[in-house]
C-alpha positions in Angstrom: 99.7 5.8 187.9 100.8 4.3 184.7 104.7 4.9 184.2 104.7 4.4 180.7 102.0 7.9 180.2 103.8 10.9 181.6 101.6 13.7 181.8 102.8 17.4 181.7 101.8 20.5 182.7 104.8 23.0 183.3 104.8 26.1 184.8 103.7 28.9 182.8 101.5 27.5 181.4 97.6 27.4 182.5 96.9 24.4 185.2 93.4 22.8 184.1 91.9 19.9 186.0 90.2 18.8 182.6 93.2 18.3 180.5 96.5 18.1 180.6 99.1 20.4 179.0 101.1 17.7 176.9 101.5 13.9 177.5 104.5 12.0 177.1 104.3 8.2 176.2 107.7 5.7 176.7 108.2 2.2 175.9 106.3 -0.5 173.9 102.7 -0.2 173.6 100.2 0.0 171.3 98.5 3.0 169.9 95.0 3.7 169.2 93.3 6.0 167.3 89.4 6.3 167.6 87.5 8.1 164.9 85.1 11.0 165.7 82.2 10.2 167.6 79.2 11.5 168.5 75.9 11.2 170.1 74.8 7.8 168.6 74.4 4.6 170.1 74.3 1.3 169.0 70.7 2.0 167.7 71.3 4.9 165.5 69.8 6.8 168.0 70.9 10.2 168.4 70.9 11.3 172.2 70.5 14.1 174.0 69.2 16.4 170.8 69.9 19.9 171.9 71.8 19.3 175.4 75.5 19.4 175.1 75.8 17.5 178.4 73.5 14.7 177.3 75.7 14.5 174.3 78.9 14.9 175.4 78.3 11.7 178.0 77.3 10.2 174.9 80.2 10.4 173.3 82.0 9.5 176.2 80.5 6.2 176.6 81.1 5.4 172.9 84.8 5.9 173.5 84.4 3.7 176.3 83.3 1.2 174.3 85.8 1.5 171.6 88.7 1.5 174.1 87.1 -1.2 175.6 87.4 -3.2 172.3 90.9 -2.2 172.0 91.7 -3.8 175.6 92.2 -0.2 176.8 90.5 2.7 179.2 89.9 6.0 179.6 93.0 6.2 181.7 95.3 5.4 178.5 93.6 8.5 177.0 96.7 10.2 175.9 94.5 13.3 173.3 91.4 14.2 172.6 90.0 16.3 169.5 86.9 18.2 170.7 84.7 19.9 167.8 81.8 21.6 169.3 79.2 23.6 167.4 79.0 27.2 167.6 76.5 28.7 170.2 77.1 25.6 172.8 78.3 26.6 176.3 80.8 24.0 177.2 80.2 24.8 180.8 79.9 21.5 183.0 80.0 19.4 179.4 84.1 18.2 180.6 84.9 17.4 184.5 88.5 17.1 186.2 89.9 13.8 185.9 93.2 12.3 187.4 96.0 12.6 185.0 93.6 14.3 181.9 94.8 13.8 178.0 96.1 16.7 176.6 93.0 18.6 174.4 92.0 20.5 171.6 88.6 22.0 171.5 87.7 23.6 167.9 84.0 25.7 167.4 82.7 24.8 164.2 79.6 25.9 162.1 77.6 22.5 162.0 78.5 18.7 161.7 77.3 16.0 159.7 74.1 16.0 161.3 72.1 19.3 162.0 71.3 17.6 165.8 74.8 17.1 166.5 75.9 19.5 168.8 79.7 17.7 169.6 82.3 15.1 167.8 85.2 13.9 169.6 87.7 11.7 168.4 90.9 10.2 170.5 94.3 8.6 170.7 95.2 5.9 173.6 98.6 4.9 174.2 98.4 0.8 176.3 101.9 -0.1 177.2 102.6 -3.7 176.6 
């Protein structure tokens, strides 16, 4: 457990395995901020067209990769901004993970591309 990422999730408040309630970061560090990504790779190949699942571990991956670059993980995940298009069943799309960034999942009409299905963008927090 990293002591510098303090994640919260009080009482009263609903107890998700998939994110966390609020997250708390101390200390130096460096934040990162990781544009909205979907489900393309390094190709300009859009994965997964019409599966949310196939999609969403696309996405995934490309944060991965950005973190990566950044010299960071998915455990210094601190947010994530989940846009999801309207008539998607998130269902099974997120699993639990220890100590989960706090999340906010918006349902919009469309994206910039008509086969994208999910955007997520994110903020990492690496303590020096």
């Amino acid at each position: 457990m990293n002591n510098n990422i303090q994640h919260i999730d009080p009482d009263g408040l609903l107890k998700n395995p998939a994110f966390s309630q609020g997250v708390v970061t101390r200390g130096n560090g460096k934040t990162i901020y990781i544009g909205g990504q979907n489900s393309v790779n390094a190709n300009r190949e859009t994965i997964g067209k019409n599966n949310l699942q196939v999609q969403t571990e696309q996405v995934m991956q490309n944060i991965q990769t950005a973190l990566s670059a950044c010299g960071a993980r998915f455990e210094n995940l601190v947010k994530l901004f989940i846009c999801i298009v309207e008539g998607q069943n998130p269902t099974g799309a997120f699993q639990a993970a220890q100590n989960p960034p706090a999340v906010s999942v918006m349902v919009i009409a469309g994206l910039s591309n008509p086969d994208f299905l999910i955007e997520i963008d994110a903020i990492a927090f690496v303590p020096e």
